[in-house]
C-alpha positions in Angstrom: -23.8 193.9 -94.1 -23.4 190.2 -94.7 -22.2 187.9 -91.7 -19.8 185.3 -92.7 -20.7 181.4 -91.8 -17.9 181.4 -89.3 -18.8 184.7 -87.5 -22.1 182.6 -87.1 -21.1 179.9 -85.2 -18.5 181.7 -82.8 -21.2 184.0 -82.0 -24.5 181.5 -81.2 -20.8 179.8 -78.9 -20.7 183.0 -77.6 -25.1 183.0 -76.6 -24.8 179.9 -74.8 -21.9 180.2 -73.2 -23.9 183.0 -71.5 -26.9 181.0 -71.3 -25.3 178.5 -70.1 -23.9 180.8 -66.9 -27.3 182.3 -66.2 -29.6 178.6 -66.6 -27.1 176.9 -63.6 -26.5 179.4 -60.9 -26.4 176.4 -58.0 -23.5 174.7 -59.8 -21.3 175.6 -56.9 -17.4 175.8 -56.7 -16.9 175.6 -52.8 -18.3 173.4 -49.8 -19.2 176.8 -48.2 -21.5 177.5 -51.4 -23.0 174.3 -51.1 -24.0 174.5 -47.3 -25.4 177.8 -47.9 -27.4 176.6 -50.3 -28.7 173.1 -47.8 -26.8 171.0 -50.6 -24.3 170.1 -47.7 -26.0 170.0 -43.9 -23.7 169.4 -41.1 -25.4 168.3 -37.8 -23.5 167.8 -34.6 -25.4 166.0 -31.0 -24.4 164.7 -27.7 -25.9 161.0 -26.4 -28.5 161.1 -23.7 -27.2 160.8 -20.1 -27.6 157.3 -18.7 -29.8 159.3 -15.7 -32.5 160.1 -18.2 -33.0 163.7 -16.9 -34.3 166.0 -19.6 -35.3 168.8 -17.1 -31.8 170.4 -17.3 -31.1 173.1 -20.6 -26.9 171.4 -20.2 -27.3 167.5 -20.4 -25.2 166.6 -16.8 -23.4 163.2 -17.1 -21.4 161.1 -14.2 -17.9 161.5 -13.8 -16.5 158.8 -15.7 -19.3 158.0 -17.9 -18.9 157.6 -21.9 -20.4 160.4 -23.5 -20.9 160.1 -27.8 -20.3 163.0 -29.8 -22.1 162.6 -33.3 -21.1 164.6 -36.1 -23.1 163.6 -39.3 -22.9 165.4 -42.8 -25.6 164.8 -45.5 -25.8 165.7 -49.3 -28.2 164.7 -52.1 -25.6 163.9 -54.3 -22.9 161.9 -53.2 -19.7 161.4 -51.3 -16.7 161.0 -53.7 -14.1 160.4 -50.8 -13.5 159.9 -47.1 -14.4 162.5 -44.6 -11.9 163.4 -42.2 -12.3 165.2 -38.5 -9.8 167.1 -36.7 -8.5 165.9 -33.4 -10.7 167.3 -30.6 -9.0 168.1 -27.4 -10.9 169.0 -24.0 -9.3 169.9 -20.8 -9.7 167.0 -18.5 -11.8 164.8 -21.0 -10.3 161.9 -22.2 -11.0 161.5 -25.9 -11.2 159.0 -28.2 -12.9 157.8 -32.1 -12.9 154.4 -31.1 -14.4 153.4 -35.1 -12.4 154.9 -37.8 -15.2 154.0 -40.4 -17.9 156.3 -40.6 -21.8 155.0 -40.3 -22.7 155.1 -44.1 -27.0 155.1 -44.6 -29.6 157.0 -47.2 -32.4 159.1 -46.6 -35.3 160.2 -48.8 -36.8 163.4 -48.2 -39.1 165.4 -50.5 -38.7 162.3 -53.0 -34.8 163.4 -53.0 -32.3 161.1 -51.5 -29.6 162.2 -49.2 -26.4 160.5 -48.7 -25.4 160.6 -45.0 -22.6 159.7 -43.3 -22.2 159.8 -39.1 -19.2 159.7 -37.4 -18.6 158.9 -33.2 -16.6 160.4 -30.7 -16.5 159.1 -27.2 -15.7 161.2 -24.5 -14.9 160.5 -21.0 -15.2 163.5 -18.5 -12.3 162.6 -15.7 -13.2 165.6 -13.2 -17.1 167.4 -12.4 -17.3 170.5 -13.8 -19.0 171.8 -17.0 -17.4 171.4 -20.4 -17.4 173.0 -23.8 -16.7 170.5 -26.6 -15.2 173.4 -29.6 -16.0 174.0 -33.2 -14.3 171.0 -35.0 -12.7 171.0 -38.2 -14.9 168.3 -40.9 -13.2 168.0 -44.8 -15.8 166.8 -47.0 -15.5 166.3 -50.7 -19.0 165.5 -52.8 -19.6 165.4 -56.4 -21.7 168.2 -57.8 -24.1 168.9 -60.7 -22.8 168.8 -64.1 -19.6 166.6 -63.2 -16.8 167.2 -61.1 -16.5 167.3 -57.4 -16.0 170.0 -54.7 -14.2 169.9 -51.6 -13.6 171.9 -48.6 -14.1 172.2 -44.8 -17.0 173.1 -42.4 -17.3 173.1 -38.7 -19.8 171.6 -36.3 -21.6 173.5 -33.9 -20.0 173.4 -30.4 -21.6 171.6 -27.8 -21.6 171.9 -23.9 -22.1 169.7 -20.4 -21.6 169.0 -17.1 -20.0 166.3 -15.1 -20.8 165.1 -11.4 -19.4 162.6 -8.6 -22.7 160.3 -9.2 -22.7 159.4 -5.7 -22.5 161.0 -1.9 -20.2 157.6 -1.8 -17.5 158.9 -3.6 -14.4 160.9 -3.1 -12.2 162.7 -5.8 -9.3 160.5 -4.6 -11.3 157.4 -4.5 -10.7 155.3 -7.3 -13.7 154.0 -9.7 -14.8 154.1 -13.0 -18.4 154.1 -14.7 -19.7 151.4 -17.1 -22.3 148.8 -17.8 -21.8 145.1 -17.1 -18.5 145.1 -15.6 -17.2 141.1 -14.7 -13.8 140.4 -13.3 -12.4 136.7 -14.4 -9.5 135.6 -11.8 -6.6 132.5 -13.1 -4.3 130.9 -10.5 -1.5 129.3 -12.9 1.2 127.4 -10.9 4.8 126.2 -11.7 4.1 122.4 -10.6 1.2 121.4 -8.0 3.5 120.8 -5.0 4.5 124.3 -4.2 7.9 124.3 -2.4 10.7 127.4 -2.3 11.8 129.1 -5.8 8.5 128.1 -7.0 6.0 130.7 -9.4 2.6 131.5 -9.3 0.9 133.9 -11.5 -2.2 135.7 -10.8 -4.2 136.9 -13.8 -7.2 139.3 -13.5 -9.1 140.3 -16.3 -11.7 143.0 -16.6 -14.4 143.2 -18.8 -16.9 145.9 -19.0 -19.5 148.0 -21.6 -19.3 151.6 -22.5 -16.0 152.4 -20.6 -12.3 152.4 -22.3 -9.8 149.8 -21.1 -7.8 152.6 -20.4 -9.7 153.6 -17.6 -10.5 150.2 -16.1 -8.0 150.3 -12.5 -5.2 148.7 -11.7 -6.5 146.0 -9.0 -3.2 143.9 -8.4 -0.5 145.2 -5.8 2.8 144.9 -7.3 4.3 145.7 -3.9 6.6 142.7 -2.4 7.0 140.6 0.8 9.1 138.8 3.1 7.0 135.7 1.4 7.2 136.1 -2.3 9.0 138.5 -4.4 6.2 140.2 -7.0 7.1 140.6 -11.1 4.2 142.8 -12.8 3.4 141.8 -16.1 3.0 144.4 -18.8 -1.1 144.8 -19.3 -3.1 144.0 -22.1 -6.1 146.7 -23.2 -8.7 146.1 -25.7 -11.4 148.0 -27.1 -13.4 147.0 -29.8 -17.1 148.2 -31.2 -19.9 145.5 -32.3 -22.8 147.1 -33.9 -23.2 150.5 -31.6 -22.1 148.8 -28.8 -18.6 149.5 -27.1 -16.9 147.0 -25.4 -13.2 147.0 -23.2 -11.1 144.7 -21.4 -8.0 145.0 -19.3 -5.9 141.9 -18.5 -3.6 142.3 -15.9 -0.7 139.9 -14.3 1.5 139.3 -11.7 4.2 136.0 -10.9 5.2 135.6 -7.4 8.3 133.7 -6.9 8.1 132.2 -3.5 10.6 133.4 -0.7 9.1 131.3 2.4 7.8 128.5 3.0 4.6 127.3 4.7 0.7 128.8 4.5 1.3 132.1 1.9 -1.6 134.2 2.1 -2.3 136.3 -1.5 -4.2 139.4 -0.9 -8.3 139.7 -1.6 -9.3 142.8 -3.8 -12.7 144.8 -5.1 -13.7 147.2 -7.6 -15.8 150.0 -7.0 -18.1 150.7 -9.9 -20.8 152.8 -10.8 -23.6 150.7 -12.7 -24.8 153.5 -15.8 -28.1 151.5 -16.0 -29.1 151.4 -12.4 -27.8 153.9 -11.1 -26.2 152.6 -8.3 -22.6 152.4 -6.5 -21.5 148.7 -6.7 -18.9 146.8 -5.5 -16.7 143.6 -7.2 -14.9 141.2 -4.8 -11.7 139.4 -5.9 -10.9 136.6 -3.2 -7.5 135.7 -2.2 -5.6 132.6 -1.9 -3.8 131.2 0.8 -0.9 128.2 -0.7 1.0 125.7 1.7 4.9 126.1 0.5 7.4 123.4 1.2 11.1 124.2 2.6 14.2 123.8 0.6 17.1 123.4 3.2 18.4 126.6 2.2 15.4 128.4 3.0 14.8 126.4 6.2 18.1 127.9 7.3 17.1 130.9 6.0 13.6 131.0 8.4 15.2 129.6 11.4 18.6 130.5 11.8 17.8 132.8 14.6 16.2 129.4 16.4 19.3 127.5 15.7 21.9 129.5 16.8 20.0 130.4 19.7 19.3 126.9 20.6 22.9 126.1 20.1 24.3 128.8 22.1 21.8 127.5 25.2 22.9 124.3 24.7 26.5 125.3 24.6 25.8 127.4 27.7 23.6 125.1 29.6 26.4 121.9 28.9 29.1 124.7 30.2 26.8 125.3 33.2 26.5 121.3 34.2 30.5 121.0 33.4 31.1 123.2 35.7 28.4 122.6 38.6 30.1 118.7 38.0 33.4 120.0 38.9 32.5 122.3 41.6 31.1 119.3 43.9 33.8 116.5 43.5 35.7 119.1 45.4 32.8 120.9 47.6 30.0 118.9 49.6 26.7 118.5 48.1 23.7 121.0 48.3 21.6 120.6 51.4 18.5 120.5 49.8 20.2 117.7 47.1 21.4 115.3 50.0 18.3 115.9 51.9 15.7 115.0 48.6 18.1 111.9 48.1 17.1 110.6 52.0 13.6 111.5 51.7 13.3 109.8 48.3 15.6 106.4 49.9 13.2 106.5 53.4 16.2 107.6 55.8 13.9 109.1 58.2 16.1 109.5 60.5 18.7 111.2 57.9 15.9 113.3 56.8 15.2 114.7 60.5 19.2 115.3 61.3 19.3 117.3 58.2 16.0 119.3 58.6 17.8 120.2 62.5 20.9 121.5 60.8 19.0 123.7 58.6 16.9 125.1 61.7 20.3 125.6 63.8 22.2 127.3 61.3 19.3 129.6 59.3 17.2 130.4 62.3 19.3 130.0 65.8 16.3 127.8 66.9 16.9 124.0 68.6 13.2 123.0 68.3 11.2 122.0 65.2 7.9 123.7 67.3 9.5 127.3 68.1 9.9 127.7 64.5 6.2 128.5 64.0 3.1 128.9 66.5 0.4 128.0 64.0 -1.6 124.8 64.5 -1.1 123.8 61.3 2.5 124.0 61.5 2.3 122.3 65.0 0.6 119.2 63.8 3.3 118.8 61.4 6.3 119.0 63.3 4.5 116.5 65.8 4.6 113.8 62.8 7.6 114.9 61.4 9.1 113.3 64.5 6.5 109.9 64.9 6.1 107.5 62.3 3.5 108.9 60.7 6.2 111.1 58.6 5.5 110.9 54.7 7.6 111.9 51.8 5.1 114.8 51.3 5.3 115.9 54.9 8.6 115.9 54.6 8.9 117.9 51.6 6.5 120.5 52.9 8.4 121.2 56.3 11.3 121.6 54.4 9.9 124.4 52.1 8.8 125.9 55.5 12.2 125.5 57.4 15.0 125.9 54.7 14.9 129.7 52.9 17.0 128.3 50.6 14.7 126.1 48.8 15.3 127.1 45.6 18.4 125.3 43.6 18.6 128.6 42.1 18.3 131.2 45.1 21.2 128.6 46.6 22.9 128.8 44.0 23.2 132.2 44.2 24.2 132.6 47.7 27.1 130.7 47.0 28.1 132.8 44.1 27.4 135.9 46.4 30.7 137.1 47.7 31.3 137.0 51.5 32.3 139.6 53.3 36.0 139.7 54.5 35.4 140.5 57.9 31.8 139.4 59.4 32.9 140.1 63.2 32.7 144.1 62.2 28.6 143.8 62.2 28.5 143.2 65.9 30.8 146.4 66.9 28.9 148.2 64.2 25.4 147.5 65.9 26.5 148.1 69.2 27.6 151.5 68.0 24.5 152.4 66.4 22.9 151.7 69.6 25.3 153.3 71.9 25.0 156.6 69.6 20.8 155.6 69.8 21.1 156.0 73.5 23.0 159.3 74.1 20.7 161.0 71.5 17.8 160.2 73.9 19.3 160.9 77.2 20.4 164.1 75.5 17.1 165.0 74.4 15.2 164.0 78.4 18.2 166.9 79.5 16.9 169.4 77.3 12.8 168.9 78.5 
């Protein structure tokens, strides 16, 4: 039987087609081929804890502290387009791919060279507790044998750890935050140098600080007000950036005080509480105060003292009524006894002096003479010069404050402005009663024994 030419060739098409399928079994169609067959590895890690401690089986990091997750894919051929990773969410972990570019590098092994490219996650635990980071989601697309490329997804290999307060020194409502190098930079900016009323002054902190996110960096300014400046929060300003492995963040914060008072204004003093990943130690940031002299305005000098003012004006008004009327009072009633009598002593009218200090006795105490008052020797001696020439001004000043209960302007005055009783005779039948009825009760009681 004789085999045409064409038969020929469709058949030796046919023989290596099958060939062909049997020579190149590893020519893969999917991703999932290709890892089966190590032509794709995915490998997936946590960073060391800053404490060093290898004993545990679950790596156990401080609250706080920046954890990277490193997810790294390798091929020996080569990477014909981006990878992408799925979001990764974790209860109570803040997370975030703080470089978008992957770490591209190349590795020989057994004289082949795999392509690798390694991707970071930070992760910042905000509670203790243990974690579980899941299975994440990785789209690769590499090239493959024979021309074309093959695309498709794998998952990493979950990974878990714990989280703990670093230090007996902490509290779960305390606030604080882990990192390495933290610095805090302070600006005073004012409106004009001599501060007075309706003036600003802005207060700028910023925060700088390694392995921690801007994010989590506390609010250190009080926003809250006074009776001495009114407080404006500025919106804040977060960075984070990456530098060769490193991860750097910064938090500027503001605040303008417009001045309500004037005078010495006292700006608060702050600190931040930090825990130091590299020396493992509880520090502490202080952020000093300022204290600013304020001039008035004369509207906020009425403001501050109007209480003074109209207080002093109402005594004034009150104290002028007062005189008016004590003026009045005495062009139509005699002169206090203790104002005519300070007048004599002051002019030397001895013998004034000594007719007024008699009156006083006779008409306070019933008594005639200046010795019956008292039976002290003290008080002896000074009556005796009281009446001699050896009286002084100081003598006779102090055997008036003895002699006169009424020494005070102001217990004078008031006697006067005491109301007198209508009728001052009734006191005498009202004593002599009492004791009449004191009297009967007795002889009463003598009948009875």
């Amino acid at each position: 039987m004789t085999i045409s030419k064409q038969s020929t060739t469709h058949l030796m098409l046919f023989v290596i087609m099958i060939v062909a399928g049997f020579s190149f079994p590893t020519h893969a169609t999917s991703i999932k081929e290709l890892n089966k067959s190590d032509r794709v590895v995915i490998k997936t890690w946590l960073s060391e804890p800053a404490n060093k401690d290898t004993s545990l089986k679950t790596p156990r990091y401080a609250v706080n502290e920046q954890i990277i997750l490193y997810i790294e894919v390798a091929t020996p051929r080569w990477f014909t387009s981006g990878t992408r990773i799925a979001n990764i969410e974790i209860p109570n972990v803040v997370t975030k791919q703080r470089n978008t570019l992957a770490t591209n590098f190349t590795e020989r092994k057994d004289g082949i060279t795999w392509s690798h490219q390694r991707w970071e996650i930070t992760l910042y635990p905000q509670e203790k507790g243990r974690f579980v980071v899941p299975s994440t989601e990785v789209n690769i697309e590499v090239s493959r044998e024979g021309g074309g490329n093959v695309s498709g997804t794998l998952y990493s290999t979950p990974q878990q750890f714990t989280a703990a307060i670093p230090s007996g020194l902490l509290t779960d409502d305390q606030t604080w935050v882990s990192g390495r190098n933290l610095s805090i930079d302070q600006q005073w900016n004012r409106s004009s140098e001599e501060l007075k009323v309706g003036d600003t002054i802005t207060r700028t902190l910023t925060i700088r600080g390694e392995d921690t996110l801007a994010m989590l960096l506390p609010n250190i300014i009080n926003s809250s007000s006074s009776n001495e400046y009114q407080s404006y929060p500025q919106p804040n300003q977060l960075s984070d950036s990456q530098t060769r492995g490193d991860y750097f963040s910064e938090r500027k914060e503001s605040s303008v005080y417009v001045l309500q008072a004037g005078g010495d204004l006292t700006f608060p003093a702050y600190q931040l509480t930090w825990w130091d990943l590299d020396s493992q130690q509880l520090k502490t940031i202080e952020v000093a105060g300022e204290t600013v002299k304020v001039s008035h305005t004369f509207q906020s000098w009425l403001k501050a003292y109007w209480t003074f003012i109209l207080g002093g004006s109402a005594s004034v008004i009150f104290i002028g009524f007062v005189v008016v009327r004590i003026r009045h009072y005495y062009k139509t009633h005699p002169l206090p006894a203790w104002w005519i009598y300070s007048r004599a002593v002051k002019q030397g009218q001895w013998s004034q002096v000594r007719v007024l200090l008699y009156r006083v006795l006779r008409q306070q105490h019933q008594q005639l003479e200046l010795k019956k008052h008292s039976q002290v020797n003290e008080w002896q001696q000074d009556s005796t010069d009281f009446q001699s020439e050896k009286v002084t001004v100081s003598l006779s000043r102090a055997v008036w404050k003895k002699v006169n209960v009424l020494s005070s302007p102001l217990i004078a005055l008031f006697t006067r402005l005491t109301p007198k009783r209508a009728l001052p005779q009734l006191d005498k039948y009202r004593e002599h009663y009492l004791a009449k009825n004191t009297d009967v009760q007795e002889k009463s009681h003598k009948t009875k024994e």
